[in-house]
Backbone as CSV, one residue per row, in Angstrom:
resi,resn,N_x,N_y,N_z,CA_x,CA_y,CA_z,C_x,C_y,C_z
1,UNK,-40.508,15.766,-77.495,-39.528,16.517,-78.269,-38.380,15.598,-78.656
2,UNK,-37.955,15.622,-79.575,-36.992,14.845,-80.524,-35.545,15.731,-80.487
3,UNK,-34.600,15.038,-79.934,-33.297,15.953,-80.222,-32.109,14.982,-80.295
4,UNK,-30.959,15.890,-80.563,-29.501,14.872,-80.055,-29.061,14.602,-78.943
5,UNK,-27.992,14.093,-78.408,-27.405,13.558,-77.343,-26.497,14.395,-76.909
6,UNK,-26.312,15.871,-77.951,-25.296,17.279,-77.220,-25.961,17.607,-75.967
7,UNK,-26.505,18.919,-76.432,-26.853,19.670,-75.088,-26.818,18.917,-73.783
8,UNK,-27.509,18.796,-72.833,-26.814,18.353,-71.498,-25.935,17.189,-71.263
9,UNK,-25.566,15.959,-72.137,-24.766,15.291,-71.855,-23.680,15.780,-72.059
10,UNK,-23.623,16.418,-73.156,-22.218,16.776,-73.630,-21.555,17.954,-72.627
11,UNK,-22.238,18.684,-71.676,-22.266,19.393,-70.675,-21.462,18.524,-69.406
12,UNK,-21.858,17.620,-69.160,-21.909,16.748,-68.111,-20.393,15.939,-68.618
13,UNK,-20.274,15.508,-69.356,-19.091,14.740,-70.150,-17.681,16.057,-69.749
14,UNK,-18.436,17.177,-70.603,-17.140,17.989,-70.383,-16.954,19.016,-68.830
15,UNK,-17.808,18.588,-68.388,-17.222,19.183,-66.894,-16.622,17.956,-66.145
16,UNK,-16.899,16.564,-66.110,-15.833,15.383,-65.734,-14.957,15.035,-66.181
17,UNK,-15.017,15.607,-67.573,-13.262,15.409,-68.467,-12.178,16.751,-67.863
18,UNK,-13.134,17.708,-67.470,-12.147,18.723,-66.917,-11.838,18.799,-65.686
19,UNK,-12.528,17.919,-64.601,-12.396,18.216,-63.105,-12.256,17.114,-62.809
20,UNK,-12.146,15.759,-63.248,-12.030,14.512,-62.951,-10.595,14.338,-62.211
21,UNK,-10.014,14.401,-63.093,-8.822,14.181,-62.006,-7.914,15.185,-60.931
22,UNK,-8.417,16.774,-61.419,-8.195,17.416,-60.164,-8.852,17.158,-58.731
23,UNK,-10.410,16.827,-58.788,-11.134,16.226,-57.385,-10.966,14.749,-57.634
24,UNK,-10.334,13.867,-57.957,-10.194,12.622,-57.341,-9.687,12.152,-56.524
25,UNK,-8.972,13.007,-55.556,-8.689,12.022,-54.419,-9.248,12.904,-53.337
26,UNK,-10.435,14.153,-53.417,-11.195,14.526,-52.519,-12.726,13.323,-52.732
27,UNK,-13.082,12.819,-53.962,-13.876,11.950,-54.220,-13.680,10.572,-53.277
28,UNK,-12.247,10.020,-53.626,-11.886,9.081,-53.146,-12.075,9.347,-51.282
29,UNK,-12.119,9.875,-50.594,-12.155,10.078,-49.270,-13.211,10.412,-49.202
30,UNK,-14.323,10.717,-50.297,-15.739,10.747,-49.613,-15.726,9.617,-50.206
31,UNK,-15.267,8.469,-51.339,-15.786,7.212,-51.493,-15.629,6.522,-50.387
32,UNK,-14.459,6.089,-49.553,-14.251,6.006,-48.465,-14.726,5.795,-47.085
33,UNK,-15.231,7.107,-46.738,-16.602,7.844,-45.878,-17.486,6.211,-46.223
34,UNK,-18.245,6.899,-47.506,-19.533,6.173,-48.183,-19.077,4.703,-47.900
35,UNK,-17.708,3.552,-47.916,-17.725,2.538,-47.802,-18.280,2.216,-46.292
36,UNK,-17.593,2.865,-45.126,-17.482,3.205,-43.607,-18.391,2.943,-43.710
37,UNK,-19.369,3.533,-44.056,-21.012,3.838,-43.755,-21.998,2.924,-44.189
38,UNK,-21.389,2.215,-45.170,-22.431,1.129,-45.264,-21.655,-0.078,-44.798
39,UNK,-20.758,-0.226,-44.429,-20.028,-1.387,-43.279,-20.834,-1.307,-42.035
40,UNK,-20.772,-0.336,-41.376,-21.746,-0.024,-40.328,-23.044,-0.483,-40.096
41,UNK,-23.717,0.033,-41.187,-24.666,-0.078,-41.448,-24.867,-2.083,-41.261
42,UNK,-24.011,-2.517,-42.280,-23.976,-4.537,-42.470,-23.513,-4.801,-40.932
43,UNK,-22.410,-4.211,-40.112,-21.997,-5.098,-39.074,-23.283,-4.535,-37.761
44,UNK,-24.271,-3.615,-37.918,-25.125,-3.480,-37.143,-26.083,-4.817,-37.299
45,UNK,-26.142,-5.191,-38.687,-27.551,-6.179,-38.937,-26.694,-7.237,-38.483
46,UNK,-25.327,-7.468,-38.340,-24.724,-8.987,-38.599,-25.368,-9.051,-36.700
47,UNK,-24.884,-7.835,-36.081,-24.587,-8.002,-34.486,-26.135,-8.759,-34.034
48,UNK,-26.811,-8.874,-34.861,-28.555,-9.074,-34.482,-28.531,-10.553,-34.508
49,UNK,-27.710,-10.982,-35.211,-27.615,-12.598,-34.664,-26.858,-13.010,-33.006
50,UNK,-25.873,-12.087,-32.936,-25.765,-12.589,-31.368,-26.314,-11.784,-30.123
51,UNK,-27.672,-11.180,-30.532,-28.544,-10.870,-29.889,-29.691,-11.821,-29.598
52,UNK,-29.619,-12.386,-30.696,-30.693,-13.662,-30.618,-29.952,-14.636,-30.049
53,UNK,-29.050,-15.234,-30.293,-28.596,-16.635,-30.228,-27.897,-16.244,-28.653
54,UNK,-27.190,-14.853,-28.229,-26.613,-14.954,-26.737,-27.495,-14.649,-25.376
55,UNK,-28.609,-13.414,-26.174,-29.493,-12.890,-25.390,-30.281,-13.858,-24.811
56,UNK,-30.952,-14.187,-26.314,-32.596,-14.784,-26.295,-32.397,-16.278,-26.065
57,UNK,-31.015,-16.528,-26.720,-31.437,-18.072,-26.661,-30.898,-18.727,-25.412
58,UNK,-28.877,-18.246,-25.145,-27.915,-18.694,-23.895,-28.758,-18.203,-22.827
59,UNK,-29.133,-16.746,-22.744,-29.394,-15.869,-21.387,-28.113,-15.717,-21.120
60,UNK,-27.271,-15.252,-21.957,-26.170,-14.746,-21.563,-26.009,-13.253,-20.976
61,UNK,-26.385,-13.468,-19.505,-26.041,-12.125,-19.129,-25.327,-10.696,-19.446
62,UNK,-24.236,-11.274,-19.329,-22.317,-10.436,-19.713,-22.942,-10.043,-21.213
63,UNK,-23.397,-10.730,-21.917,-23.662,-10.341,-23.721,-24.870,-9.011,-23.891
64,UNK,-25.371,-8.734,-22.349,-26.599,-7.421,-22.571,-25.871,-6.658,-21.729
65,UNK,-24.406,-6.652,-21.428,-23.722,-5.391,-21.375,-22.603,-5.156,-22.882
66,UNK,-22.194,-5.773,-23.551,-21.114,-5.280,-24.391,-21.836,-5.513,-25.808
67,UNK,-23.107,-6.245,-25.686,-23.827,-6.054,-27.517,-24.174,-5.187,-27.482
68,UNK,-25.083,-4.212,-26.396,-25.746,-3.265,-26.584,-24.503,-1.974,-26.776
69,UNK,-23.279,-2.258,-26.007,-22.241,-1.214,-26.117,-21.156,-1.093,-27.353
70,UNK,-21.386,-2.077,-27.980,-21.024,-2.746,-29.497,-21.455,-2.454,-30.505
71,UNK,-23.134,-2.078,-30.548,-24.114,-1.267,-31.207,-24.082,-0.075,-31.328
72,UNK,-24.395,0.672,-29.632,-24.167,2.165,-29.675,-22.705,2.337,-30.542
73,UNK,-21.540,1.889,-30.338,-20.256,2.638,-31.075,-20.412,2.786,-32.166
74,UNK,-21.349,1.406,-32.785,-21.401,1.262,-34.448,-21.995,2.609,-34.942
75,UNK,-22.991,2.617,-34.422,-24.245,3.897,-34.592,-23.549,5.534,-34.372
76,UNK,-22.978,4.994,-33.439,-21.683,6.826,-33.056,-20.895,6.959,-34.603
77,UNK,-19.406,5.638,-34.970,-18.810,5.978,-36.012,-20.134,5.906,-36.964
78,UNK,-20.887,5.705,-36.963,-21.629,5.647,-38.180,-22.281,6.939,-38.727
79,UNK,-22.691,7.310,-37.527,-23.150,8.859,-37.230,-22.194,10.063,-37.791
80,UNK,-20.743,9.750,-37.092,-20.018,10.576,-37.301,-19.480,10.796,-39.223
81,UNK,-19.096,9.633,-39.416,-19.013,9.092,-40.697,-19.619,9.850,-41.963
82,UNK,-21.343,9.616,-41.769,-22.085,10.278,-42.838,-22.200,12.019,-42.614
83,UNK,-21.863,12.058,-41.394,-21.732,13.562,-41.366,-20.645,14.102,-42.469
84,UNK,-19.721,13.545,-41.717,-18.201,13.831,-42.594,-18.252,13.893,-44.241
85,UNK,-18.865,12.936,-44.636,-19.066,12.797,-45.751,-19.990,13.669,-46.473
86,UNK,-20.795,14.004,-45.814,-21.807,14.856,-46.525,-21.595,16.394,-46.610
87,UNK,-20.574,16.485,-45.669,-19.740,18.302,-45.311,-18.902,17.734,-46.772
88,UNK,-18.270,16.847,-47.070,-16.942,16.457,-47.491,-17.614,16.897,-48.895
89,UNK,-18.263,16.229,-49.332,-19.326,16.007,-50.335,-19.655,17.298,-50.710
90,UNK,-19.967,18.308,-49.631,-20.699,19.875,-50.011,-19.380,20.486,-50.121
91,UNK,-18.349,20.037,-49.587,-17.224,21.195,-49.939,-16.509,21.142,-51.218
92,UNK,-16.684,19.740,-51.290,-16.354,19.278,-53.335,-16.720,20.353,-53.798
93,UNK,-18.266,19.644,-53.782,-19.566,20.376,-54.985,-19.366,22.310,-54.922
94,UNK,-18.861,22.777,-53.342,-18.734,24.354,-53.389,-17.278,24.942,-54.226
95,UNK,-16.308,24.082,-54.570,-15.128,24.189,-54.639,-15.169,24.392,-56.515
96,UNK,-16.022,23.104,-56.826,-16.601,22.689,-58.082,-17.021,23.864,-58.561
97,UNK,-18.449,24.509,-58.386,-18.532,25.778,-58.714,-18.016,27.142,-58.886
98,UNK,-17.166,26.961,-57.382,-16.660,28.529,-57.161,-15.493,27.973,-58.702
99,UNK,-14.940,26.883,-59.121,-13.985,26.699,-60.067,-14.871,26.965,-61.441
100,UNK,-15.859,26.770,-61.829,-16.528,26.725,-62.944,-16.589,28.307,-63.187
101,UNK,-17.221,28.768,-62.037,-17.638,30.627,-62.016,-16.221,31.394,-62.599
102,UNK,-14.916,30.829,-61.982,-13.811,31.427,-62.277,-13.228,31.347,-63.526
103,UNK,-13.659,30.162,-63.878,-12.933,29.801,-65.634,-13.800,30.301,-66.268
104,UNK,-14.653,30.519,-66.013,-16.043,31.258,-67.114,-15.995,32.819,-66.985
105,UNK,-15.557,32.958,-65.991,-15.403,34.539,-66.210,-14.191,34.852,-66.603
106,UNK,-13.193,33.983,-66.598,-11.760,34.342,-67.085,-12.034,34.050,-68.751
107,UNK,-13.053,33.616,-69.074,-13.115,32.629,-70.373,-13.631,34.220,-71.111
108,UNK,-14.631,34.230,-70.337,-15.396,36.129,-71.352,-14.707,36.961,-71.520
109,UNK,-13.774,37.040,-70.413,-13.106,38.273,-70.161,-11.840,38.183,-71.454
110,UNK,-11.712,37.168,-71.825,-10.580,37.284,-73.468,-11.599,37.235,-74.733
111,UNK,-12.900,36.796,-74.579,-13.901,37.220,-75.757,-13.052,38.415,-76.760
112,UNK,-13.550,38.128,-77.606,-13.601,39.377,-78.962,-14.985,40.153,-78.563
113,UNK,-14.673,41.522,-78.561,-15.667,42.199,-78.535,-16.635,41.985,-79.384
114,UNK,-16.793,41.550,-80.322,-17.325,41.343,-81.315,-18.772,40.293,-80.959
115,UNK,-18.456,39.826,-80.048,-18.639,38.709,-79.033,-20.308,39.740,-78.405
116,UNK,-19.877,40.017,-77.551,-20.377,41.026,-76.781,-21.932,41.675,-77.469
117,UNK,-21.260,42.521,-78.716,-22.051,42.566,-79.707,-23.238,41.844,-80.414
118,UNK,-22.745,40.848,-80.296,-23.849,39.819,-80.977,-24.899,39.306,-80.060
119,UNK,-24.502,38.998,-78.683,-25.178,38.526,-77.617,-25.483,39.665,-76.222
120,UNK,-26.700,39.731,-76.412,-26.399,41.016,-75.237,-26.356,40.132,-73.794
121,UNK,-26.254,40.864,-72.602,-25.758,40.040,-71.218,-26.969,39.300,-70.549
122,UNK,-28.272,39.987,-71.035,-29.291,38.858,-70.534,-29.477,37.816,-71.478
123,UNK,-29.190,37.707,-72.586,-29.227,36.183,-73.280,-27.982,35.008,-72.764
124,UNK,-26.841,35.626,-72.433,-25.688,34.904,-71.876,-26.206,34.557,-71.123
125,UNK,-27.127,35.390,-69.647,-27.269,34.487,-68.354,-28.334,33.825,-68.889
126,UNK,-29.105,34.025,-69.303,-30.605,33.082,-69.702,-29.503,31.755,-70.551
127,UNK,-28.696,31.706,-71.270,-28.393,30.424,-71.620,-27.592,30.121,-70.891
128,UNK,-26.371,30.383,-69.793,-26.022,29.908,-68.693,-27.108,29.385,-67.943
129,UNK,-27.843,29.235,-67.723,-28.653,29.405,-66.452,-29.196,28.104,-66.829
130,UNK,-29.795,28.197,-68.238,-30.793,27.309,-68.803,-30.163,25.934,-68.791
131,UNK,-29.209,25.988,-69.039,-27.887,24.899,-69.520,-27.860,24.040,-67.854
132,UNK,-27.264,25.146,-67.141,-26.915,24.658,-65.282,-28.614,24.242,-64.814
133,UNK,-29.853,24.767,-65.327,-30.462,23.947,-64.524,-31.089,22.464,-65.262
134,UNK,-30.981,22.126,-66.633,-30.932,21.258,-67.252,-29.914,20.041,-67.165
135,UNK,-28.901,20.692,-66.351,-27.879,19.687,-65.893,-28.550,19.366,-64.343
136,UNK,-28.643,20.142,-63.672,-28.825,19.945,-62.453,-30.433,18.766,-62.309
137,UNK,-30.950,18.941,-63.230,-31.768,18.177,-63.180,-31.771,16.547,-63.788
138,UNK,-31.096,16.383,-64.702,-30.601,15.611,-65.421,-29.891,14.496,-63.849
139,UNK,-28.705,15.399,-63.720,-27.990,14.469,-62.294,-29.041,14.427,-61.409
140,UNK,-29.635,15.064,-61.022,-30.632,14.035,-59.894,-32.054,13.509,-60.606
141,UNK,-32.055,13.022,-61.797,-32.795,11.995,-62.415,-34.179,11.994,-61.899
142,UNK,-34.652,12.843,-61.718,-35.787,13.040,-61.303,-37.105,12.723,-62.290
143,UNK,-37.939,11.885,-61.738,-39.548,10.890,-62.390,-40.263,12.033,-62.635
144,UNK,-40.036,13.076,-62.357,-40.942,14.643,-62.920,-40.472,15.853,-62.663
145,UNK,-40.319,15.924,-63.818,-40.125,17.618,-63.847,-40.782,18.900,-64.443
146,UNK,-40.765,19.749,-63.688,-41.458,21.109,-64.036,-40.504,22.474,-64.575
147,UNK,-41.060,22.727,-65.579,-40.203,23.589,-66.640,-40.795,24.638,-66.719
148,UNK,-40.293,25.722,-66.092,-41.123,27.411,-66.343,-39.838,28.031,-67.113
149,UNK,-40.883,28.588,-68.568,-40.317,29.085,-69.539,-38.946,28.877,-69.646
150,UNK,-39.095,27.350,-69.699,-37.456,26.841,-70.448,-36.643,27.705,-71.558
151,UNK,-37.477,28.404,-72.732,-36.764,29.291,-74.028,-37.544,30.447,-73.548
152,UNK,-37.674,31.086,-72.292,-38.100,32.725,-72.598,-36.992,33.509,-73.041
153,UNK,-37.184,34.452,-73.468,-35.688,35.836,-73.532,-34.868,35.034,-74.927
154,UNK,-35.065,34.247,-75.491,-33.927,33.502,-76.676,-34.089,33.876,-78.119
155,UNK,-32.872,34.051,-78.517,-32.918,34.007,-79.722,-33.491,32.569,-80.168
156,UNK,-33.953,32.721,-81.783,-34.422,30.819,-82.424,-32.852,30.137,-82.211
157,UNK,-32.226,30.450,-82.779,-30.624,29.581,-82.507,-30.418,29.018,-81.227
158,UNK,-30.714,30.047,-80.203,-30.239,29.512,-78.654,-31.407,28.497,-78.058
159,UNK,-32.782,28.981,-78.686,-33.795,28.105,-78.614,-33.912,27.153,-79.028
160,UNK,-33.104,27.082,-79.846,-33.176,25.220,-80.403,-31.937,24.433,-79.969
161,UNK,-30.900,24.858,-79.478,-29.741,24.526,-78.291,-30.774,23.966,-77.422
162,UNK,-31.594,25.071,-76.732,-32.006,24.258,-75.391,-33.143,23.116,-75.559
163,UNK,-33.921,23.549,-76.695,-34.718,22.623,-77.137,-34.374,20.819,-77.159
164,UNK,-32.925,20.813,-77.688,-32.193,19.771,-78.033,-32.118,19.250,-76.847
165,UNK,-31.610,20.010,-75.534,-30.985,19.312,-74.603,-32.327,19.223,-73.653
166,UNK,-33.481,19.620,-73.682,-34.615,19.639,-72.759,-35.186,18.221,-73.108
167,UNK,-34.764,18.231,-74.718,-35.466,16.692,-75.548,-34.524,15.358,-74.649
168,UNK,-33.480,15.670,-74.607,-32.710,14.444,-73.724,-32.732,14.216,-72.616
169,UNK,-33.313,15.855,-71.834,-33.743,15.662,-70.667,-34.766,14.621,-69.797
170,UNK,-35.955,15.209,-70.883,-37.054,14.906,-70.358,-37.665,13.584,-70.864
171,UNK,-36.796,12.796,-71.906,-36.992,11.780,-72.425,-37.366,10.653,-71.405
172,UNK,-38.631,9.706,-71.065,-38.704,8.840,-70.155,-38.898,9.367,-68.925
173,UNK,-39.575,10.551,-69.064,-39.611,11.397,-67.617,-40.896,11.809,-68.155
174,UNK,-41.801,12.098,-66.681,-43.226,13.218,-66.978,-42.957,14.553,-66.676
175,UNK,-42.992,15.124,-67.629,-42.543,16.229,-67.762,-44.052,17.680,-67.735
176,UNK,-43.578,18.529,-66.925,-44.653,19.698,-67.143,-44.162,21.177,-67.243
177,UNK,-44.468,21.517,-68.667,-43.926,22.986,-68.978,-44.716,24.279,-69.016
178,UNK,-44.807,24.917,-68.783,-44.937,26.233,-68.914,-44.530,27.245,-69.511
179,UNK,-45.186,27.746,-70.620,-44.323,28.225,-71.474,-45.463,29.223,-72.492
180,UNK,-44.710,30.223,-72.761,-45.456,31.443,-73.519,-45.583,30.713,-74.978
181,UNK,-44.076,30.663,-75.468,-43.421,30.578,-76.444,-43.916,28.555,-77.232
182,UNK,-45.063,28.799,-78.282,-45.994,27.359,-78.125,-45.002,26.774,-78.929
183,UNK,-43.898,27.104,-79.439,-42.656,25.837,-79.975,-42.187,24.945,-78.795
184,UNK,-42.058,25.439,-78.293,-41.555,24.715,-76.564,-42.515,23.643,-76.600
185,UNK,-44.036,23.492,-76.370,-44.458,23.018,-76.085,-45.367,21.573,-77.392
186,UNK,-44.604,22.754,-78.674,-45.635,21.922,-79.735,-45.512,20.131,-79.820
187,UNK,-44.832,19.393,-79.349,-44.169,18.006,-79.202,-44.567,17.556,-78.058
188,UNK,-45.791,18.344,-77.054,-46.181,17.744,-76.067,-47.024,16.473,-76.273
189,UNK,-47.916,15.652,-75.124,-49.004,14.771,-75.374,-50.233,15.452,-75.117
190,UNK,-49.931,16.347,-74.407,-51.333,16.816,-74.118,-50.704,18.904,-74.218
191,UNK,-51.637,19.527,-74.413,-51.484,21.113,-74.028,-52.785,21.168,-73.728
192,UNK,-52.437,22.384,-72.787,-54.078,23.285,-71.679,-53.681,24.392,-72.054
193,UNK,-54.395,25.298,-72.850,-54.520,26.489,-73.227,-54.884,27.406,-71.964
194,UNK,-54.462,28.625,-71.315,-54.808,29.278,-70.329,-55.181,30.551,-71.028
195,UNK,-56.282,31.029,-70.655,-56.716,32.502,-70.636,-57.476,33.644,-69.854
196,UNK,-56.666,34.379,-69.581,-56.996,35.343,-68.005,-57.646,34.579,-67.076
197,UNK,-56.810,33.014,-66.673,-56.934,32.497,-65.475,-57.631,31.541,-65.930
198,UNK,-58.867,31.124,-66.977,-59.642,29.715,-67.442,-58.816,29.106,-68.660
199,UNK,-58.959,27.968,-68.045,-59.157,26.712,-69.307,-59.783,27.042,-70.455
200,UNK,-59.268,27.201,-72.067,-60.458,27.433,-73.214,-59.966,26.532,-74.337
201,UNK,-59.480,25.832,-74.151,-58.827,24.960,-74.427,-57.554,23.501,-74.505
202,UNK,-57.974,22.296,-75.031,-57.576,21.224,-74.422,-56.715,20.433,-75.683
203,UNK,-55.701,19.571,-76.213,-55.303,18.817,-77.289,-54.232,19.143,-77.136
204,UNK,-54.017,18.259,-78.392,-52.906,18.304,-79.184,-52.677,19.376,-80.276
205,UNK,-50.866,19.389,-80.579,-50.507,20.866,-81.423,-51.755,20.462,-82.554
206,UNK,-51.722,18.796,-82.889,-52.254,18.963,-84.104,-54.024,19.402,-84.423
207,UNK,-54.434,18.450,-82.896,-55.830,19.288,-83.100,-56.034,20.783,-82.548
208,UNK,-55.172,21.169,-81.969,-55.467,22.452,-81.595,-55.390,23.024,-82.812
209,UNK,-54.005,23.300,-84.004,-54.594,24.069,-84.791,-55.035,23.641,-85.842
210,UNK,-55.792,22.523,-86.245,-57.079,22.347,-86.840,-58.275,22.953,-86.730
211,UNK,-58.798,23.040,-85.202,-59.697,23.909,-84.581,-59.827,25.285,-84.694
212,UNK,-58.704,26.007,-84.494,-58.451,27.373,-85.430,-58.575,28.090,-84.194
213,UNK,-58.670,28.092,-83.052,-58.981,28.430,-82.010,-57.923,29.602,-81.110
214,UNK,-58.139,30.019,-80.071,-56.411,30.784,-79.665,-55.372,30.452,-79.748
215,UNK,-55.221,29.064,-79.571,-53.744,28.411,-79.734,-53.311,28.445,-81.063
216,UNK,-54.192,28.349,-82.421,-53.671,28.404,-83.796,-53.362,29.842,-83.769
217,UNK,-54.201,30.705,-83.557,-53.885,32.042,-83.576,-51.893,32.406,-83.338
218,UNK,-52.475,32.443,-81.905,-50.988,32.499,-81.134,-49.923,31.786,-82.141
219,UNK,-49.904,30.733,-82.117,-49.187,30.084,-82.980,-48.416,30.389,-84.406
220,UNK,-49.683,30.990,-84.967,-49.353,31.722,-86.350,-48.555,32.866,-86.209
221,UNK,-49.196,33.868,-85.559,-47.686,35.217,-84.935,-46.888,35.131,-84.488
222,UNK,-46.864,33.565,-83.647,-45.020,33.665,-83.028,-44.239,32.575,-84.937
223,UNK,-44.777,31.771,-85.333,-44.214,31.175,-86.274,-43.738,32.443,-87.334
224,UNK,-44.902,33.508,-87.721,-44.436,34.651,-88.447,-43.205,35.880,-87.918
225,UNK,-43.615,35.571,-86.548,-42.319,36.582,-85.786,-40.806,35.735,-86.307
226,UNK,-40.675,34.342,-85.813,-39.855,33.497,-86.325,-39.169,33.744,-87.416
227,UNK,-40.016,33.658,-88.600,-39.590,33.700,-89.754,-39.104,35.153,-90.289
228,UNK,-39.693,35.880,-89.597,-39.278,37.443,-89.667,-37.920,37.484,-89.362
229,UNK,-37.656,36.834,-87.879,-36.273,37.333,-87.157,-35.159,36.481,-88.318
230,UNK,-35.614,35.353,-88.362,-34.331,34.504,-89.503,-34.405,35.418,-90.442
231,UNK,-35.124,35.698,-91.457,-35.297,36.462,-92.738,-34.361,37.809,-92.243
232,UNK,-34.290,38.929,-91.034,-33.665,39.831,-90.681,-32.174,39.482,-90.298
233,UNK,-31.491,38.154,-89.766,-30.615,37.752,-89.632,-29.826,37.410,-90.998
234,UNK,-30.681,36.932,-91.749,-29.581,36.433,-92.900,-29.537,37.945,-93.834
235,UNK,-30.177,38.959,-94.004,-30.015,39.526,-94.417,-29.328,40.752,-93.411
């Protein structure tokens, strides 16, 4: 799928242009944490040279009571450390949300009714939703992802919003969708046609509807539903 660089970056851009510098110095104390922790981590490997050279090599007695007690502490603050950080870390990220939930509902709540009207309340959460898990996936950069009915419940307008940002998503990623709606999927490399549970078909958009088969079918009534709903909108 082919799109722009809006939908989820531009998501991601404007929630760090807005919270960036209110959580930066809860960031900075989990950056902090995160330095601790990999110091630890280096002065555990450094201590392994005077394990060799006092232990193994002097037989320094006195050195197999205070290396080994030199180690354990490292491993304790170290312990303690990534804990901290990772509570520190979850109380950001809970603080983050419960702040997003609040400006977004303060944000509807001055809407123009008019507003309201145009979008009924399950298309709002279906494009909330769609948006937050397209981000959420995006930040943890994940080598594969699985997409169940990315555009179900959408208008074509909101469907090609998410379309855009699924295209930036999944760009350089193996991607696997699921999906009623065969626009979603027409830009795949491969489609598997399912019917009451079998395989009846295998290709591409383009040989599938060459073949003329269920998938052209299907295809043709949602493209005519399409053109119906625009044609009812502009008029």
């Amino acid at each position: 799928m082919q799109g722009n660089h809006g939908g989820t970056l531009s998501l991601l851009k404007r929630l760090a242009g807005d919270h960036a510098r209110t959580y930066a110095p809860r960031y900075a104390v989990a950056l902090v944490l995160m330095v601790f922790v990999a110091g630890c981590t280096s002065l555990s490997a450094w201590f392994m040279k005077y394990v060799i050279d006092d232990i193994f090599v002097k037989n320094d007695h006195a050195a197999l009571v205070w290396i080994p007690a030199a180690i354990a502490t490292i491993f304790i603050l170290k312990g303690f450390a990534a804990y901290f950080q990772e509570v520190w870390l979850s109380r950001i990220g809970n603080r983050l949300v419960a702040d997003i939930q609040w400006r977004t509902y303060d944000h509807v709540l001055k809407m123009d009714v008019s507003f309201f009207q145009k979008y009924s309340s399950s298309d709002l959460i279906t494009r909330l939703t769609q948006q937050a898990s397209a981000a959420r996936a995006f930040l943890k950069n994940a080598p594969v992802i699985l997409l169940d009915e990315p555009t179900s419940s959408l208008d074509s307008e909101t469907e090609q919003i998410i379309q855009s940002a699924l295209a930036e998503l999944t760009r350089g990623r193996t991607t696997i969708v699921i999906a009623h709606r065969l626009a979603t999927v027409a830009n795949a490399d491969v489609i598997h046609i399912l019917d009451k549970g079998r395989l009846v078909e295998t290709g591409t958009h383009r040989d599938l509807i060459q073949r003329g088969g269920l998938y052209a079918k299907l295809y043709r009534i949602q493209f005519a539903e399409s053109i119906a709903d625009k044609t009812a909108a502009v008029g």
